[in-house]
Each structure stands twice: as C-alpha cells, then as structure tokens.
C-alpha positions, 0 to 999 in steps of 0.5 A: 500500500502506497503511504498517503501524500503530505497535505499542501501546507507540508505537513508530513502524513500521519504514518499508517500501521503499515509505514511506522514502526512505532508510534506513540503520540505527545499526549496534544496529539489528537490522532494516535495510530495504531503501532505496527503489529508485533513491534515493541517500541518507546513511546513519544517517538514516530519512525517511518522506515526509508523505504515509506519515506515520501518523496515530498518529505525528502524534497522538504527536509532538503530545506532543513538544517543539518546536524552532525553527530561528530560535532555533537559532544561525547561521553567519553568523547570519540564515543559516539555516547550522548544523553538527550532531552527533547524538552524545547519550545516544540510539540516534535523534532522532525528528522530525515537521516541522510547518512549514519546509524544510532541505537537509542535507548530510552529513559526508564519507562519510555521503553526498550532500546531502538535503531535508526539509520540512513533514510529513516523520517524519525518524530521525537515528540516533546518530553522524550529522553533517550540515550543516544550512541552512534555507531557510524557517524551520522547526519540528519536535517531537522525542524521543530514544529508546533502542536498545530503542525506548523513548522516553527519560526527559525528564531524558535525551538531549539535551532542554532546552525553555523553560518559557515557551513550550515551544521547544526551547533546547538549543543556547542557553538562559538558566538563570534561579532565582526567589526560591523558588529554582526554575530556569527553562530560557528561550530566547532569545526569551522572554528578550529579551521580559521581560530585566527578569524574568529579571534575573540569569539565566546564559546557558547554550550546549549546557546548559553555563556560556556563556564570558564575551565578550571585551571590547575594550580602548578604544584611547586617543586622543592 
C-alpha cells in the first residue's frame, strides 16, 4: 500500500500501521495510530522506515538544517555516547537521516532500546529522553514544529546552525561579532579551521555563556 501524500501546507502524513514502526503520540496529539503489529517500541517517538519515506518529505527536509553527530559532544568523547532531552519550545523534532546509524535507548519507562539509520523520517515528540550512541557517524536535517503542525519560526525551538557551513551547533557553538558588529553562530569545526578569524569569539554550550575551565594550580617543586 502506497503511504498517503503530505497535505499542501507540508505537513508530513500521519504514518499508517503499515509505514511506522512505532508510534506513540505527545499526549496534544489528537490522532494516535495504531503501532505496527508485533513491534515493541518507546513511546513519544514516530519512525517511518526509508523505504515509506515520501518523496515530498525528502524534497522538504532538503530545506532543513543539518546536524552532525561528530560535532555533537561525547561521553567519553570519540564515543559516539550522548544523553538527550527533547524538552524545547516544540510539540516534535522532525528528522530525515541522510547518512549514519544510532541505537537509542530510552529513559526508564519510555521503553526498550531502538535503531535508526540512513533514510529513516524519525518524530521525537516533546518530553522524550533517550540515550543516544552512534555507531557510524551520522547526519540528519531537522525542524521543530508546533502542536498545530506548523513548522516553527527559525528564531524558535531549539535551532542554532553555523553560518559557515550550515551544521547544526546547538549543543556547542562559538558566538563570534565582526567589526560591523554582526554575530556569527560557528561550530566547532569551522572554528578550529580559521581560530585566527574568529579571534575573540565566546564559546557558547546549549546557546548559553560556556563556564570558564578550571585551571590547575602548578604544584611547586622543592
């Protein structure tokens, strides 16, 4: 059966029992399809498979900023381990992986382990925590919209991409001002690239100020 084709407002389709995976809606949702028969899976989540991905949510997500699983920070770092709250200004983060593949577990209660990968449409409706470890680097284009089904404006959720090279940076950015004092958002990346450039630019985690390091006091040899 053909999944059913995105209203003209680009509101992804309501995923069918035979395209998802599994679904369980934010508690504003008002449709709550049924999840996939035999499928055990975490609730406040929606996969659609690649394979029943449409065309129009492809073309769509193309617009979409990118974020980058090897700019996003580690625990320990280089292990593709992270924790996550999708717990913004938001009814769901709206994903469309490109490249990658992650196995996330879900915080106790919201249900066992699950895996998504190259060319998943993936929903994380607000109040999902899971954690998150990628096991082959991974790229994905995301929006946040609203409980009317609207995209978000772009000042809203939780969005911050670099004006580089258009990378998702919100879990770590830096904030730097030019000489005709507008801002620049530029992650990690670009800014290791061109640090001259970027001289004086403030590091920034989560949008916020990030806390001076600790320096170590030298110990004194007698």
């Amino acid at each position: 059966m053909e999944p059913p084709e995105p209203s003209a407002s680009m509101e992804p389709p309501e995923p069918s029992a035979s395209m998802v995976h599994h679904i369980e809606s934010s508690p504003r949702s008002a449709v709550r399809p049924p999840s996939a028969a035999g499928v055990e899976a975490p609730p406040l989540m929606t996969i659609i498979r690649a394979a029943n991905v449409t065309a129009e949510y492809k073309e769509t997500a193309k617009g979409w900023p990118l974020w980058d699983s090897k700019t996003h920070p580690q625990k320990p770092k280089g292990s593709g381990k992270f924790p996550f709250d999708y717990n913004g200004d938001y009814d769901t983060e709206r994903v469309l992986i490109t490249r990658g593949r992650a196995t996330l577990t879900p915080a106790a209660g919201l249900g066992p382990p699950v895996s998504i990968g190259n060319g998943d449409a993936v929903y994380f409706h607000k109040g999902f925590k899971c954690n998150w470890h990628v096991h082959e680097p991974m790229l994905k284009h995301y929006a946040y919209y609203g409980d009317d089904g609207e995209p978000m404006p772009e000042d809203r959720g939780e969005g911050i991409t670099c004006d580089k090279c258009g990378v998702d940076c919100f879990a770590e950015s830096y904030l730097f001002t030019d000489t005709e004092g507008t801002d620049f958002d530029i992650c990690p990346k670009c800014f290791k690239l061109d640090k001259a450039k970027y001289a004086g630019a403030e590091h920034q985690l989560e949008g916020e100020p990030a806390p001076a390091p600790n320096k170590k006091q030298k110990t004194k040899k007698k």
